[in-house]
C-alpha positions as a printed NumPy array, in Angstrom:
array([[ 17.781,  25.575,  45.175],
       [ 15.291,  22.683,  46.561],
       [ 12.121,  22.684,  44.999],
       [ 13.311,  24.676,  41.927],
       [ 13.138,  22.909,  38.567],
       [ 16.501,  21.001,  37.492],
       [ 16.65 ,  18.639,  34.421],
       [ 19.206,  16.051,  34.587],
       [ 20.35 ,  14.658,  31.469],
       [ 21.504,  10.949,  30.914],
       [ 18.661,   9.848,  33.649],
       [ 18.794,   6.897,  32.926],
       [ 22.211,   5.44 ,  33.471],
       [ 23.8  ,   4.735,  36.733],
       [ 24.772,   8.106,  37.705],
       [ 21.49 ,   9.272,  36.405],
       [ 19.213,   7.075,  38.122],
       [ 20.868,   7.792,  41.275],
       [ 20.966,  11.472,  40.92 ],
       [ 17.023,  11.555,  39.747],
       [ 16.363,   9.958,  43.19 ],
       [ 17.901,  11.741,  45.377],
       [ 17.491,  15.133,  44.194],
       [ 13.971,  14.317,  44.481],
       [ 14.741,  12.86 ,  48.04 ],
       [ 15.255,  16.055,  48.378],
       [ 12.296,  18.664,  47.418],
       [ 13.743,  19.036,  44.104],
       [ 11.566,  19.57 ,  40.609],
       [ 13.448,  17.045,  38.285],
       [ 12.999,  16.666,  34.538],
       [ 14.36 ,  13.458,  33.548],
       [ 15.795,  13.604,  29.754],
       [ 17.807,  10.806,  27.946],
       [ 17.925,   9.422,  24.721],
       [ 16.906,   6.05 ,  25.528],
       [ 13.538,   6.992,  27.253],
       [ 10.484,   6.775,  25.664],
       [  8.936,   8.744,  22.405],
       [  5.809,   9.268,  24.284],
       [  6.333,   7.932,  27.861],
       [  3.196,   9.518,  29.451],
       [  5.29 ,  10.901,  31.94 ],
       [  5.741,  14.792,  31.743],
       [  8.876,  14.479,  34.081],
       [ 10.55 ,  12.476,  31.172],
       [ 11.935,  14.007,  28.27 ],
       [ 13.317,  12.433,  25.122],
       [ 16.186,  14.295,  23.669],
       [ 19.318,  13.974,  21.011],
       [ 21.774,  16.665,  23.244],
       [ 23.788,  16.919,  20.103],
       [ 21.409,  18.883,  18.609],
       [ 20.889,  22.234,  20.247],
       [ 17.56 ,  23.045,  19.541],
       [ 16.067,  20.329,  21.205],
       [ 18.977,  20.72 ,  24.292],
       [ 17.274,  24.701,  24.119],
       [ 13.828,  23.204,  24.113],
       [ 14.408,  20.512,  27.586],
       [ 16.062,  23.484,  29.191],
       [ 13.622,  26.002,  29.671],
       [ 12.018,  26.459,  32.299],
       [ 15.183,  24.932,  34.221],
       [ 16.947,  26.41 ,  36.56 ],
       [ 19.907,  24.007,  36.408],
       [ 21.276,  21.668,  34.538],
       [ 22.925,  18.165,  35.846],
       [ 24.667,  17.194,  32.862],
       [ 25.433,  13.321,  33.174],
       [ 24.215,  12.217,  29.62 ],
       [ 27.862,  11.085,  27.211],
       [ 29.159,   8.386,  25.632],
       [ 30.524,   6.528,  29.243],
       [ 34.078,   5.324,  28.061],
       [ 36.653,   4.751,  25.656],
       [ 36.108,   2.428,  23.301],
       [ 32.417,   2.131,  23.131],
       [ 32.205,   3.68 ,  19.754],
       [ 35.065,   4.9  ,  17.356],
       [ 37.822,   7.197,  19.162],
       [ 36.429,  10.684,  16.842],
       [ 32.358,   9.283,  17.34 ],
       [ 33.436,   9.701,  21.374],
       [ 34.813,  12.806,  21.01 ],
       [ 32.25 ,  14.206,  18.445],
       [ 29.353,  13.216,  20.771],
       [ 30.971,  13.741,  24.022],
       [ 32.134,  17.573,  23.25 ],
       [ 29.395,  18.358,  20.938],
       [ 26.553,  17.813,  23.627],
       [ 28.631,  19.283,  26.151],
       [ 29.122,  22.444,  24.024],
       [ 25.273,  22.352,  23.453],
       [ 24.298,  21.986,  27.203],
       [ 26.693,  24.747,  28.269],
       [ 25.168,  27.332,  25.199],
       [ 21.664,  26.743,  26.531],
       [ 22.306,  27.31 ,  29.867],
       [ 24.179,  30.477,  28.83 ],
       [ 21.019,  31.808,  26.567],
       [ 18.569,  30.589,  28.974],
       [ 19.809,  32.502,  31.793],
       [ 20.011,  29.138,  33.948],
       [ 21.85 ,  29.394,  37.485],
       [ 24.355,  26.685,  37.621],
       [ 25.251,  23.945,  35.418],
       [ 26.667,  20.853,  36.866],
       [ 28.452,  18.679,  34.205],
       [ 29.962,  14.752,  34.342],
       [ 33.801,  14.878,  33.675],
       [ 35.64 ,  11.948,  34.151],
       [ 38.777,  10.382,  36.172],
       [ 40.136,   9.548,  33.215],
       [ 41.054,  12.962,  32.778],
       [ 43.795,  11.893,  35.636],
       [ 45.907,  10.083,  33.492],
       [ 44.234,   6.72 ,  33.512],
       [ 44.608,   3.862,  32.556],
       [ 47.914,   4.944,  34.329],
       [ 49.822,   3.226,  32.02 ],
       [ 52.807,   5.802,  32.422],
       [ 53.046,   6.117,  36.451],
       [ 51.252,   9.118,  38.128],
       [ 53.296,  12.289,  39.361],
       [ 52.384,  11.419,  42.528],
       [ 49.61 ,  10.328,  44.69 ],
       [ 46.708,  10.896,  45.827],
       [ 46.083,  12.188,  42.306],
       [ 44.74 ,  15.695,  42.476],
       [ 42.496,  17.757,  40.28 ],
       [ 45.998,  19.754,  39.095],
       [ 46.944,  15.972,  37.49 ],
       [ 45.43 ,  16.523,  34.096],
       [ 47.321,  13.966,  31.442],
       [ 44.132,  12.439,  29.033],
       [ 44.885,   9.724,  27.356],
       [ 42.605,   8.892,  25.144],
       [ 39.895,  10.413,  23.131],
       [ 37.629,   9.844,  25.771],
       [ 39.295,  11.794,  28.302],
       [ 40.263,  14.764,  25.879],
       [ 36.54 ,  15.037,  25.295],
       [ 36.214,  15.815,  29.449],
       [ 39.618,  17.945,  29.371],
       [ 38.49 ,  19.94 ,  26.783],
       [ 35.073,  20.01 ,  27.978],
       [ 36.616,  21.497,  31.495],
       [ 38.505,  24.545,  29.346],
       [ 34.959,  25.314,  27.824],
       [ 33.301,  25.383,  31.289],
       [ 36.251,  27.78 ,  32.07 ],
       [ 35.261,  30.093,  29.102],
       [ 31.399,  29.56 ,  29.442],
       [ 31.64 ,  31.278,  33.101],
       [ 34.022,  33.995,  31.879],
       [ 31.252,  34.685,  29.482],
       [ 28.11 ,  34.629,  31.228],
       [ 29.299,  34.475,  35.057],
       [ 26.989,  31.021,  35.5  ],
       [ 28.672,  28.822,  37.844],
       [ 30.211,  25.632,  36.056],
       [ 31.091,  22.692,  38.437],
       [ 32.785,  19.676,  36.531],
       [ 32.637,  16.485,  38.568],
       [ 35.524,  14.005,  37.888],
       [ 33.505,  10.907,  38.306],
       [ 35.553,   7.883,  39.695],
       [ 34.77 ,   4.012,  38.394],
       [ 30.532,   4.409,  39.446],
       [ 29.744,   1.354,  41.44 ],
       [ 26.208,  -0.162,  42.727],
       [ 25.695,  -2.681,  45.851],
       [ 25.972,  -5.464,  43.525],
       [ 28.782,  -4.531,  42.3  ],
       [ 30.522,  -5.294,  45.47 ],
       [ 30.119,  -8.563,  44.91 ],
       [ 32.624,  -8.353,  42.422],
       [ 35.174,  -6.784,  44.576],
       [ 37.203, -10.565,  46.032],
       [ 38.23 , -11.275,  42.507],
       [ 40.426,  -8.322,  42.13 ],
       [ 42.388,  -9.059,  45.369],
       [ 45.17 , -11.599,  44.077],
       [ 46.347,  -9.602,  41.373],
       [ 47.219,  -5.814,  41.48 ],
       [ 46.873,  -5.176,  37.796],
       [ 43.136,  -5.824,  37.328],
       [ 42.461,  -2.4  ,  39.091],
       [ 45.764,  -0.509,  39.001],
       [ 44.179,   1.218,  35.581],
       [ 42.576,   4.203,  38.353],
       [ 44.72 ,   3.734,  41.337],
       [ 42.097,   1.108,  42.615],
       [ 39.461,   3.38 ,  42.906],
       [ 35.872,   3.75 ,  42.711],
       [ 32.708,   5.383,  43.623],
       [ 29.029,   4.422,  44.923],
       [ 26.543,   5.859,  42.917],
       [ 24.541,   7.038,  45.731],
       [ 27.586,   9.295,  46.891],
       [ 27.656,  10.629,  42.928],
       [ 24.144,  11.426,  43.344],
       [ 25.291,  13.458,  46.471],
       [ 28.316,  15.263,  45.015],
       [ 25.725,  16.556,  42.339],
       [ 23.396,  17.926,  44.726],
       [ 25.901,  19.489,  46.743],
       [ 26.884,  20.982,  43.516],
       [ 24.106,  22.732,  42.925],
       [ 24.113,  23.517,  46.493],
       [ 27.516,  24.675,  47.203],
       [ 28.666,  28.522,  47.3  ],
       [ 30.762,  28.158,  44.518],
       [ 31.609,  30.885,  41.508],
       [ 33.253,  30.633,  38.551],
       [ 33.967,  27.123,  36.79 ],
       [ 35.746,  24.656,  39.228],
       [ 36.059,  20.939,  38.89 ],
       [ 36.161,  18.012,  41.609],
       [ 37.522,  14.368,  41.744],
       [ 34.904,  12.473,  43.501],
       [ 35.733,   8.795,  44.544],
       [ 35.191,   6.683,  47.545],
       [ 37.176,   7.211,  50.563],
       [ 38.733,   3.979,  50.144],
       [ 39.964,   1.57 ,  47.778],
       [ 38.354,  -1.727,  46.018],
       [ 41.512,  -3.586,  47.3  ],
       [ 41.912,  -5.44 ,  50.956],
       [ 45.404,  -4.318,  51.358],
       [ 46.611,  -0.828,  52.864],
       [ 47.055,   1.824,  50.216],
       [ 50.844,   2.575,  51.154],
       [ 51.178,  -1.618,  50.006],
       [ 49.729,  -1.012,  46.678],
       [ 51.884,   1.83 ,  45.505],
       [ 54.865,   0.13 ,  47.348],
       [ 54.629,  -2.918,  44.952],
       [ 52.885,  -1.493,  42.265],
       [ 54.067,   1.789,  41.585],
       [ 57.822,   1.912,  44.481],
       [ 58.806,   5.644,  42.163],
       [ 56.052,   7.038,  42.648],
       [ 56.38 ,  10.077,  45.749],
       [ 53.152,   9.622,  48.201],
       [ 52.857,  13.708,  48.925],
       [ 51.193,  12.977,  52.32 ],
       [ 50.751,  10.656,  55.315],
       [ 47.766,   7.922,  53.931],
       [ 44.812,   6.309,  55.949],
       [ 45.406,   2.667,  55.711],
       [ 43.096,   1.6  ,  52.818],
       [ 42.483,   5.646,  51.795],
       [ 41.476,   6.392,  47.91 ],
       [ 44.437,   7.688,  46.449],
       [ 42.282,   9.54 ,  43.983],
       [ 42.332,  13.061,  46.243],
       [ 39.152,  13.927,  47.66 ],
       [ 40.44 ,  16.679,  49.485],
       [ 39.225,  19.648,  47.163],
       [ 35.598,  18.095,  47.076],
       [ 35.709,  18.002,  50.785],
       [ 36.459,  21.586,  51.456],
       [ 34.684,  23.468,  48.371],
       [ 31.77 ,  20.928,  47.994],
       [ 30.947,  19.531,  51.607],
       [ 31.462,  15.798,  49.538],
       [ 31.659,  13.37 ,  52.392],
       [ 31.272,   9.383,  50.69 ],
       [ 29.305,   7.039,  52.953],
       [ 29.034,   4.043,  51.121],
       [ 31.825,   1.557,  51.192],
       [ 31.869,  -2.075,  49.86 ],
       [ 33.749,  -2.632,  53.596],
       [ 30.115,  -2.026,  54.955],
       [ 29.156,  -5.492,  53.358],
       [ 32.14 ,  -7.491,  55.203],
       [ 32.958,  -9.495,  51.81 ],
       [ 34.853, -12.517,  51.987]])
């Protein structure tokens, strides 16, 4: 699909940014659209748009041949529980109708850990988590669950490919920097199974998205290989979470958010750690 026209929608968060930049890395035609960017930004590869609306959603789509669909309210409690789930399904619901009249050839969507069962209040099943450990927990995450069942009924409509990415906790460098403090106590990161996820490997898992030979509507949990924490994985569930069945043999500090199914279907492989900065 390089050099074929893809807009990407909420360009200009972190996930956005990212995604913008390397898709264009990499020979692709990328319309920027978000409603934060400018009236009239003199830029013809940046759109402003309200996705809740569908006509203008219809109107930054053609032309497209894909969609990246990052653009949602990012997390609970931002705005009132029904405002999340108003905005987060309607545009969803938009995005996936224009794609469907439009004729596009993939549409690539944000979903959300949180669709997991964060803040893992009530322990998990078992880990590493898995895309088949759906338990939302908030408004917020029902928005992304039942965003994933429409992406299930868009492609038994149409036949367009619909790949829902199950972002983990997006991290920059700088971010890193942050990474010592949560070391003394387990709780201050035990909300998503002390995961996380560069937003240059996001960017990635999108483009191999559009890339991948994938049909009907699948969705992927894409973290980090590792953990935010300097102690081995087994250590954190064994104090943390001792019930808790570990359904296979980990890597000493391995993400316990599963990657596996990314992997395999996707060709996801993460290379940014914070490890790679030796933080004290």
């Amino acid at each position: 699909m390089s050099g074929k026209r893809v807009v990407v929608t909420g360009s200009a968060g972190k996930a956005g940014k990212a995604t913008v930049e390397d898709l264009r890395a990499h020979g692709y035609d990328v319309l920027e659209v978000d409603i934060a960017a400018p009236l009239d930004p003199g830029d013809h590869s940046v759109r402003r748009a309200d996705l809740t609306e569908l006509g203008q959603v219809i109107e930054v789509l053609h032309g497209a041949h894909a969609v990246v669909h990052l653009a949602a309210i990012p997390a609970p409690k931002m705005v009132t529980d029904a405002e999340t789930f108003r905005i987060n399904t309607t545009s969803t619901y938009n995005v996936f109708t224009a794609a469907a009249t439009l004729g596009l050839t993939r549409v690539v969507w944000a979903s959300s850990e949180t669709a997991l069962g964060l803040p893992f209040d009530r322990p998990p099943d078992y880990v590493p988590v898995d895309e088949d450990h759906t338990y939302p927990e908030s408004s917020y995450s029902l928005s992304k669950v039942v965003s994933e069942e429409m992406a299930r009924q868009f492609n038994r409509w149409t036949g367009i490919p619909y790949v829902g990415l199950r972002f983990s906790n997006i991290m920059l460098p700088y971010d890193y920097e942050r990474f010592p403090s949560f070391w003394g106590d387990l709780t201050l990161r035990k909300f998503n199974l002390w995961g996380y996820v560069d937003a240059r490997d996001v960017a990635q898992s999108c483009r191999r998205a559009l890339e991948a030979d994938i049909d009907g509507a699948r969705h992927y949990v894409i973290a980090a290989a590792d953990t935010v924490m300097d102690r081995p994985s087994a250590e954190l569930m064994a104090e943390y979470f001792p019930e808790v069945p570990i359904n296979r043999e980990l890597g000493e500090f391995e993400t316990l958010l599963s990657i596996d199914r990314a992997r395999e279907e996707l060709g996801y492989k993460p290379k940014y750690s914070w490890r790679d900065l030796n933080l004290q």
